[in-house]
Backbone as XML, in Angstrom:
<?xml version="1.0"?>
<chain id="A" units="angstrom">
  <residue number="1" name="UNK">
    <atom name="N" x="-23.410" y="-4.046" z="5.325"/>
    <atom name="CA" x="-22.317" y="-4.317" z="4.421"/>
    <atom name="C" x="-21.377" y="-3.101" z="4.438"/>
  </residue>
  <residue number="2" name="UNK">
    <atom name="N" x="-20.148" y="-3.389" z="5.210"/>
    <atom name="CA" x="-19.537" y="-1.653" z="5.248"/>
    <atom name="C" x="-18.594" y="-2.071" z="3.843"/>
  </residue>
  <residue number="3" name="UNK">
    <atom name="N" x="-18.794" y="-0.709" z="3.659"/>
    <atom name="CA" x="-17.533" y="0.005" z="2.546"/>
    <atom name="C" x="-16.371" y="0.088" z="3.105"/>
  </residue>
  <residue number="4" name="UNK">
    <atom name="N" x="-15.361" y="0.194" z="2.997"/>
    <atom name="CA" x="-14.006" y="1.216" z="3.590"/>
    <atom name="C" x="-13.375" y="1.809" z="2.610"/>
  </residue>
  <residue number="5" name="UNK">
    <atom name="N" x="-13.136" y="2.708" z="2.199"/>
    <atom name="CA" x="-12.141" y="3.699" z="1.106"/>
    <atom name="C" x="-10.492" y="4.175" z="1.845"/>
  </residue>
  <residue number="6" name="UNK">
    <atom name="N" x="-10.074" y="3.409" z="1.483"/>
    <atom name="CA" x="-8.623" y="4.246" z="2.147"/>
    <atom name="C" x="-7.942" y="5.007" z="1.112"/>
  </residue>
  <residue number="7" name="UNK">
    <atom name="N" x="-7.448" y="5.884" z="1.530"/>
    <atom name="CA" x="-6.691" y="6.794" z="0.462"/>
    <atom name="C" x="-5.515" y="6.871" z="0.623"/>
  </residue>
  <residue number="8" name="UNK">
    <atom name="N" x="-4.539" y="6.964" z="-0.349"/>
    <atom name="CA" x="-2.947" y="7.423" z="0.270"/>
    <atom name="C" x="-2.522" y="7.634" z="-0.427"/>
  </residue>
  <residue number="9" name="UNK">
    <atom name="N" x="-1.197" y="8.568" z="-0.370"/>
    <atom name="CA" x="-0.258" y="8.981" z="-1.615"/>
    <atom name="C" x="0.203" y="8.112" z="-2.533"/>
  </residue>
  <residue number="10" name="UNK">
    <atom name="N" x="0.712" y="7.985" z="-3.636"/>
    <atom name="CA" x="1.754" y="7.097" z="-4.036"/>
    <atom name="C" x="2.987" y="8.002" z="-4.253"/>
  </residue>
  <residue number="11" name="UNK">
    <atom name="N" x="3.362" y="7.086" z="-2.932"/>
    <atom name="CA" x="4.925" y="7.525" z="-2.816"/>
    <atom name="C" x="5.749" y="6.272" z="-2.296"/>
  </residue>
  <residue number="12" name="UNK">
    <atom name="N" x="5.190" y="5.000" z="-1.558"/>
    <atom name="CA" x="5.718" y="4.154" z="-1.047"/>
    <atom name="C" x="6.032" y="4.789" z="0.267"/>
  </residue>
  <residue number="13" name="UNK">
    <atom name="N" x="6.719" y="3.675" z="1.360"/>
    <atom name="CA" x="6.599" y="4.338" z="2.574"/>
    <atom name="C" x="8.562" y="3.571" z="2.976"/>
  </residue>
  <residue number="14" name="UNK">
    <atom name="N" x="8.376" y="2.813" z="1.907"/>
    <atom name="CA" x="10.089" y="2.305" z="1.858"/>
    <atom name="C" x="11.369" y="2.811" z="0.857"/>
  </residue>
  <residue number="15" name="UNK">
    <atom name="N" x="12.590" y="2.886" z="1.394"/>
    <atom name="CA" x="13.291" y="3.714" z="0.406"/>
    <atom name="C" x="13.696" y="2.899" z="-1.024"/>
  </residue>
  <residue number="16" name="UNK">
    <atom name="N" x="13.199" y="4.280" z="-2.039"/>
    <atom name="CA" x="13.137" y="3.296" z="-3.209"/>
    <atom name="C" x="12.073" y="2.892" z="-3.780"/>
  </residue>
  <residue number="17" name="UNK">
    <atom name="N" x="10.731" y="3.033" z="-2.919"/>
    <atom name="CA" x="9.530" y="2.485" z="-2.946"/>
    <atom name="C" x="8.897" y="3.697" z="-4.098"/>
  </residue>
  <residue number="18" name="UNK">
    <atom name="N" x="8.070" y="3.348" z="-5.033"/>
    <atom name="CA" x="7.006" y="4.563" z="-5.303"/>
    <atom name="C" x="5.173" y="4.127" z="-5.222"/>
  </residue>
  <residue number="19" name="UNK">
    <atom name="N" x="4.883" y="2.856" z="-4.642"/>
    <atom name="CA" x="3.501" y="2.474" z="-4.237"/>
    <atom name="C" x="3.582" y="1.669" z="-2.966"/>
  </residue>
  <residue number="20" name="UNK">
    <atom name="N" x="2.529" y="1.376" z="-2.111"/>
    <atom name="CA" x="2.470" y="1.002" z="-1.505"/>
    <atom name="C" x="2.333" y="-0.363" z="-1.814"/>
  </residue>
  <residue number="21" name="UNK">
    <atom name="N" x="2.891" y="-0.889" z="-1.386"/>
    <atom name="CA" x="3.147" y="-3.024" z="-1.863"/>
    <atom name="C" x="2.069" y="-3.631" z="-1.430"/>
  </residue>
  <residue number="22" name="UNK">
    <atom name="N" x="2.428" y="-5.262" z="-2.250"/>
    <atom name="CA" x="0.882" y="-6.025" z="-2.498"/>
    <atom name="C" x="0.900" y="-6.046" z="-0.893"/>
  </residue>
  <residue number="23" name="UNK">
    <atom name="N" x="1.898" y="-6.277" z="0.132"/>
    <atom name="CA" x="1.475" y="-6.820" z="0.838"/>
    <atom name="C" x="1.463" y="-6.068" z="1.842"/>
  </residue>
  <residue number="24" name="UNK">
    <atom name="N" x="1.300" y="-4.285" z="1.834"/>
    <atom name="CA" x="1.020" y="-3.721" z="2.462"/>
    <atom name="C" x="-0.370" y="-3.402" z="2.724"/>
  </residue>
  <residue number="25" name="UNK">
    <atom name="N" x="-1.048" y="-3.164" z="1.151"/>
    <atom name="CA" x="-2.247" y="-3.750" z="1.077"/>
    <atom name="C" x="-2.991" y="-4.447" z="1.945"/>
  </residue>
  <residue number="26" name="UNK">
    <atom name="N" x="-2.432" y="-5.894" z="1.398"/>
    <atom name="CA" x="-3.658" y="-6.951" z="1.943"/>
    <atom name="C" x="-3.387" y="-7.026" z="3.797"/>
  </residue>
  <residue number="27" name="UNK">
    <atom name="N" x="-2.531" y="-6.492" z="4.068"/>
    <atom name="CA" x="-2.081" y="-6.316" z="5.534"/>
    <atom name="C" x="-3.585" y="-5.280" z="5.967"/>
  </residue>
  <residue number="28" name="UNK">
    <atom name="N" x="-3.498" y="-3.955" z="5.138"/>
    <atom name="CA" x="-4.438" y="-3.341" z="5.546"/>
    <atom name="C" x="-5.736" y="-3.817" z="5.352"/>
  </residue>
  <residue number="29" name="UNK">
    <atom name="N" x="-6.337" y="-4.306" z="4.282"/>
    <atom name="CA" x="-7.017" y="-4.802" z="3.475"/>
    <atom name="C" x="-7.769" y="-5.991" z="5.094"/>
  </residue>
  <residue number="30" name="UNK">
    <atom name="N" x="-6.868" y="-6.982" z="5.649"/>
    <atom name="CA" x="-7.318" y="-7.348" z="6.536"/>
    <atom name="C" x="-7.274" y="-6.963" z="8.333"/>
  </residue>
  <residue number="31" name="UNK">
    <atom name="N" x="-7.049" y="-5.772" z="8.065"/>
    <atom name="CA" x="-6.800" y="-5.230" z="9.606"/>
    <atom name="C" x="-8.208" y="-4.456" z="9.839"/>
  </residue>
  <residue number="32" name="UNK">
    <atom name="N" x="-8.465" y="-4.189" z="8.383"/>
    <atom name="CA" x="-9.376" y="-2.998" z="8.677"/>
    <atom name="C" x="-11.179" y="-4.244" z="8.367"/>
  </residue>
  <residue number="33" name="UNK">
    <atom name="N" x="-11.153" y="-5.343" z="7.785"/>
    <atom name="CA" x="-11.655" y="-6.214" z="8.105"/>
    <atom name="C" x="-12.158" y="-6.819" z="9.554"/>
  </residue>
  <residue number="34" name="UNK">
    <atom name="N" x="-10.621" y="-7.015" z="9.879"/>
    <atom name="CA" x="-10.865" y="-7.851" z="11.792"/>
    <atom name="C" x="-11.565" y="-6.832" z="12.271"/>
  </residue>
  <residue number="35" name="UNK">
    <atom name="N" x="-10.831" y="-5.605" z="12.201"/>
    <atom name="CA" x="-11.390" y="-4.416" z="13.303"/>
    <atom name="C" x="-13.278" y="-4.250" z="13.336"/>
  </residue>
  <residue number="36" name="UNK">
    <atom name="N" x="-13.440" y="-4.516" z="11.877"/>
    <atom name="CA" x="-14.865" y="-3.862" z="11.713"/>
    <atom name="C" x="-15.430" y="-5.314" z="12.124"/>
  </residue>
  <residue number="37" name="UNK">
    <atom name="N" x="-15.072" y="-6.380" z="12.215"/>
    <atom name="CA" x="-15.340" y="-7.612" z="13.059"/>
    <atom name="C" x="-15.642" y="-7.355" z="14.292"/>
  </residue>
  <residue number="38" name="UNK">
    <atom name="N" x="-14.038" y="-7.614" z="14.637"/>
    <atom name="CA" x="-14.003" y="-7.304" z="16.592"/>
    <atom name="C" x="-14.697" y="-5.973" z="16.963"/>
  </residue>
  <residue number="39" name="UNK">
    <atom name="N" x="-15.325" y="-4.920" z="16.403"/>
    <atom name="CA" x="-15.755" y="-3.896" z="17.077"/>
    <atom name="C" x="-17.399" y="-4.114" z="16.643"/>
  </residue>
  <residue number="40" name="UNK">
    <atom name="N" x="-17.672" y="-4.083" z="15.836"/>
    <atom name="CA" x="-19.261" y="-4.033" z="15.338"/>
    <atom name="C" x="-19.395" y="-5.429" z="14.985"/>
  </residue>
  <residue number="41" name="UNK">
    <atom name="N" x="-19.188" y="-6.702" z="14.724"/>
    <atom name="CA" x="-19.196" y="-7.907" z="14.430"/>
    <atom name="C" x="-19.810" y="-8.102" z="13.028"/>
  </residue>
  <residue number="42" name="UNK">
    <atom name="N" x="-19.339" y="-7.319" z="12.056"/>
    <atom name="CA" x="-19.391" y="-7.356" z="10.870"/>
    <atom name="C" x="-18.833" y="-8.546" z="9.862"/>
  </residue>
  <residue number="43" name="UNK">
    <atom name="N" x="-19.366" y="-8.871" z="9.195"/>
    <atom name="CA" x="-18.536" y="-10.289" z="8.732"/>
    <atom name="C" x="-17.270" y="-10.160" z="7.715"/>
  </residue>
  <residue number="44" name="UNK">
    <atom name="N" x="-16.341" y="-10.838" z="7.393"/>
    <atom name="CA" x="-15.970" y="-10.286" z="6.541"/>
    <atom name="C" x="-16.045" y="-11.031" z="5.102"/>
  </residue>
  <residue number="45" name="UNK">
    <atom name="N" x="-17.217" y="-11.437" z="4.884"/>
    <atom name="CA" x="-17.267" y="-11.863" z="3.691"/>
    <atom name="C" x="-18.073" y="-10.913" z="2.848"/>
  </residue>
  <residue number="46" name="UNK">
    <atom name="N" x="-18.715" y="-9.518" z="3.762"/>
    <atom name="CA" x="-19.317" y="-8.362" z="3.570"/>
    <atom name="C" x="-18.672" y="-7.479" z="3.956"/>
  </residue>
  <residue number="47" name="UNK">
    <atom name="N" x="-17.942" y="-7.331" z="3.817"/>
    <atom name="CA" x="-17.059" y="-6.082" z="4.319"/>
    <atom name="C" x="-15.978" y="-5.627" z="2.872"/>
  </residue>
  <residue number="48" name="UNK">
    <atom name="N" x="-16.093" y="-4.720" z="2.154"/>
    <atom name="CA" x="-15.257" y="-4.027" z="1.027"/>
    <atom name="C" x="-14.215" y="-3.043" z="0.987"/>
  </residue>
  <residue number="49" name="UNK">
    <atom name="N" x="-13.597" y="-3.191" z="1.334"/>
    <atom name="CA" x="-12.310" y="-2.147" z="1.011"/>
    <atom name="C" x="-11.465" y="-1.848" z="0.358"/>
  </residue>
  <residue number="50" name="UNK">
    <atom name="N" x="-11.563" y="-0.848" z="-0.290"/>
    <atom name="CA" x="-10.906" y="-0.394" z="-1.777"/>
    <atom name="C" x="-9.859" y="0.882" z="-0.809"/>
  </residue>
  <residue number="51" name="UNK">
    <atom name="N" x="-8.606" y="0.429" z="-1.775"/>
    <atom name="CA" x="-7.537" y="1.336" z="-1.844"/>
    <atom name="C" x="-6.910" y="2.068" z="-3.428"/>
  </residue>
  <residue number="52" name="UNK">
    <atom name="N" x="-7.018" y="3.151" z="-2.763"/>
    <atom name="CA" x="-6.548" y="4.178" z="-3.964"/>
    <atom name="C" x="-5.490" y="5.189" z="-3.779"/>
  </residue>
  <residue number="53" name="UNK">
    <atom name="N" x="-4.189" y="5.197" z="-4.408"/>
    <atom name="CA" x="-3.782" y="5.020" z="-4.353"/>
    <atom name="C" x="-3.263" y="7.168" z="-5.698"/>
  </residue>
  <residue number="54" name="UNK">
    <atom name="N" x="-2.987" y="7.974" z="-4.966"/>
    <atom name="CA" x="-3.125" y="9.309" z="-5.240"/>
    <atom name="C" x="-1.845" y="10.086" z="-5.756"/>
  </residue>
  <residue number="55" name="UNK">
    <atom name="N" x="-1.466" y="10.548" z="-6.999"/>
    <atom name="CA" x="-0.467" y="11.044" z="-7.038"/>
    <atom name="C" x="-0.341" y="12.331" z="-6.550"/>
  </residue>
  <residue number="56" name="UNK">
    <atom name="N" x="0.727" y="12.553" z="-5.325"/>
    <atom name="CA" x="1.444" y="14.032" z="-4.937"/>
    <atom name="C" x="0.944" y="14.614" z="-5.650"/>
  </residue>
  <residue number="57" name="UNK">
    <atom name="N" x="0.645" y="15.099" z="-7.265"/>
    <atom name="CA" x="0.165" y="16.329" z="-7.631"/>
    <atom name="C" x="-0.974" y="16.196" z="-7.472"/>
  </residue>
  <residue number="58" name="UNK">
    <atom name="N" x="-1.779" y="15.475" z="-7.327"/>
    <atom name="CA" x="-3.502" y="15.526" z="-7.232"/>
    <atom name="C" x="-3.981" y="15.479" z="-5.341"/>
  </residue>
  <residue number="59" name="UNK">
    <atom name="N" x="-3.045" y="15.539" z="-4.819"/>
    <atom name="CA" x="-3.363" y="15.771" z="-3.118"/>
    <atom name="C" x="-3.009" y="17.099" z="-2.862"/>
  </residue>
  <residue number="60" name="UNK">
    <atom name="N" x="-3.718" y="17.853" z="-2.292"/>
    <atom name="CA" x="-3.524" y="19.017" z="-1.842"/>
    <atom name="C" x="-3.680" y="19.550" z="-0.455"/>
  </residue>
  <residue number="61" name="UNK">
    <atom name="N" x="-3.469" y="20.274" z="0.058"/>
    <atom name="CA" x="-3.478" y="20.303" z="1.693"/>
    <atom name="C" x="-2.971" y="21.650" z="2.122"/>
  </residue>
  <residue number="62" name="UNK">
    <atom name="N" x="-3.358" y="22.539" z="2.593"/>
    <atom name="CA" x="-3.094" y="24.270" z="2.763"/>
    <atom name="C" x="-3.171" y="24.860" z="1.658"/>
  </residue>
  <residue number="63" name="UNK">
    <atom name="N" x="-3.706" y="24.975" z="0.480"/>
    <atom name="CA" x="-4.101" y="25.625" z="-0.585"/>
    <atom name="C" x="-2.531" y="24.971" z="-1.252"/>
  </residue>
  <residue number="64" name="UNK">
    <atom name="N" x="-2.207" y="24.138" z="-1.402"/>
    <atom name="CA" x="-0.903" y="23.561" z="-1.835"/>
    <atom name="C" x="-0.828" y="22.204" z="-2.653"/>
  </residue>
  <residue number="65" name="UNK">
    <atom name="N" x="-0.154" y="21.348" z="-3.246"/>
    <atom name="CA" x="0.549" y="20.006" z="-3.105"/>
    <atom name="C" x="1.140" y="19.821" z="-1.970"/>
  </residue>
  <residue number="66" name="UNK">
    <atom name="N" x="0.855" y="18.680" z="-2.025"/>
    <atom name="CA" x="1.650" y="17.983" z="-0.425"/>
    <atom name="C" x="3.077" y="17.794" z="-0.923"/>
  </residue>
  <residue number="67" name="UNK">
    <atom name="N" x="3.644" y="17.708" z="-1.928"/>
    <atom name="CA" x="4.846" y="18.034" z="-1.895"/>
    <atom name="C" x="5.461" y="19.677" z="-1.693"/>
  </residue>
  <residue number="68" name="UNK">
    <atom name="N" x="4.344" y="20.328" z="-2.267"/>
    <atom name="CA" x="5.014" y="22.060" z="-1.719"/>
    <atom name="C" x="4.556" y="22.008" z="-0.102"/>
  </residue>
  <residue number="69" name="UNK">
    <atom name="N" x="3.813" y="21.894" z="0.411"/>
    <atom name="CA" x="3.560" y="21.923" z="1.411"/>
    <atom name="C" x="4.633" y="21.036" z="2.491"/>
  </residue>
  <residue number="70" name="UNK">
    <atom name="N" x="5.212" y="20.049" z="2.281"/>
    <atom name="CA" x="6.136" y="19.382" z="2.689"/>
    <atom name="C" x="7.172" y="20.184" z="3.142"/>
  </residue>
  <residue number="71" name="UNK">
    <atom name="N" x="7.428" y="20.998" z="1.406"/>
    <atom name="CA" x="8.973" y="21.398" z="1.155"/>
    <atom name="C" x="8.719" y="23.012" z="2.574"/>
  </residue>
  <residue number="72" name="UNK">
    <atom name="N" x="7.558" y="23.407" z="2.245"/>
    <atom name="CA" x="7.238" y="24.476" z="3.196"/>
    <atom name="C" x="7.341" y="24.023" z="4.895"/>
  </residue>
  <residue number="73" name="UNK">
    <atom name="N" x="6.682" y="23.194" z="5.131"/>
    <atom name="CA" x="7.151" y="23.007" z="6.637"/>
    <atom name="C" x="8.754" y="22.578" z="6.932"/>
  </residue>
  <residue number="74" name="UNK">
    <atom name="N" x="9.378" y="22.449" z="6.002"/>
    <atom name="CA" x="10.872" y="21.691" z="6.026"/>
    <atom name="C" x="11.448" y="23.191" z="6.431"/>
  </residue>
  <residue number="75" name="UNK">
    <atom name="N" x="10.894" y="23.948" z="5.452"/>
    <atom name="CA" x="11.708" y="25.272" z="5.656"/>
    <atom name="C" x="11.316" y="26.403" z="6.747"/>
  </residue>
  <residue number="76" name="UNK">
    <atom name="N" x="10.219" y="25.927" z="7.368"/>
    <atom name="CA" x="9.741" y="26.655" z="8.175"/>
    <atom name="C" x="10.043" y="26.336" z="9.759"/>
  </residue>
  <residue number="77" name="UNK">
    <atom name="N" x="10.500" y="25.008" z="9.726"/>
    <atom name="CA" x="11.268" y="24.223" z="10.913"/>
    <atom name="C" x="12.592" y="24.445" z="11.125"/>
  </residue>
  <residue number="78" name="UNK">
    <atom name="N" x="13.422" y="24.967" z="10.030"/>
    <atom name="CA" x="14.757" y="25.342" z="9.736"/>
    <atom name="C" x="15.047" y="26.960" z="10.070"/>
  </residue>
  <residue number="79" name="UNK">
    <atom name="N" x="13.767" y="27.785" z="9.918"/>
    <atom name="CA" x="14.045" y="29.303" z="10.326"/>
    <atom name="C" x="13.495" y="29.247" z="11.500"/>
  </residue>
  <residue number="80" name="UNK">
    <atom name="N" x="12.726" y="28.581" z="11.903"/>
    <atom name="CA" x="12.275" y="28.686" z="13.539"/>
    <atom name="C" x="13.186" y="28.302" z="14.420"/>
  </residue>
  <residue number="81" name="UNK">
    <atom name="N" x="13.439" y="28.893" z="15.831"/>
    <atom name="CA" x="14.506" y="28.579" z="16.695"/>
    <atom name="C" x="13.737" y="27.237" z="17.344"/>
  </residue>
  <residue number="82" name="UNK">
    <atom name="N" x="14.449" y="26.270" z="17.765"/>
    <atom name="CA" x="13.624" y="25.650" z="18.622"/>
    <atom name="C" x="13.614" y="25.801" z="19.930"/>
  </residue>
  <residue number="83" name="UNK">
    <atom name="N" x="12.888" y="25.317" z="19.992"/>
    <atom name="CA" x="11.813" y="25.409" z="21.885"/>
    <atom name="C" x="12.121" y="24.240" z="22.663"/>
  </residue>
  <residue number="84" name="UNK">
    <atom name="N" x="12.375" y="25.032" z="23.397"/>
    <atom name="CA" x="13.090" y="24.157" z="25.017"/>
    <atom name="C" x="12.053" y="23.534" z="25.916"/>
  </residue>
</chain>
């Protein structure tokens, strides 16, 4: 009986957006279903996948928020020369 936990920001991924939509969801919700089908032949009437769904201040990533951390590579791409 697999689990799946997906995690992701809430930020939306469309402009304007601040969650990820019902029907981005159940898009994932059944992709990650087939897959654990077509690869291990898992059924999916046993198969669980929960999405949760994380606010920017509670994700962290380089001793940071992923929004400071964001704002930091933005600015760190802007003083670097680029490479040929």
């Amino acid at each position: 009986m697999p689990y799946v936990n997906i995690k992701v920001t809430r930020e939306g991924t469309a402009p304007g957006a601040t969650a990820t939509t019902a029907e981005q969801k159940k898009a994932l919700i059944k992709g990650i279903s087939d897959l654990l089908f077509n690869v291990m032949g898992k059924p999916h009437s046993s198969t669980f996948v929960v999405i949760d769904e994380v606010d920017l201040e509670s994700w962290g990533v380089g001793g940071v928020t992923v929004s400071e951390y964001r704002e930091q590579s933005i600015l760190s791409r802007k003083d670097s020369p680029e490479k040929l």
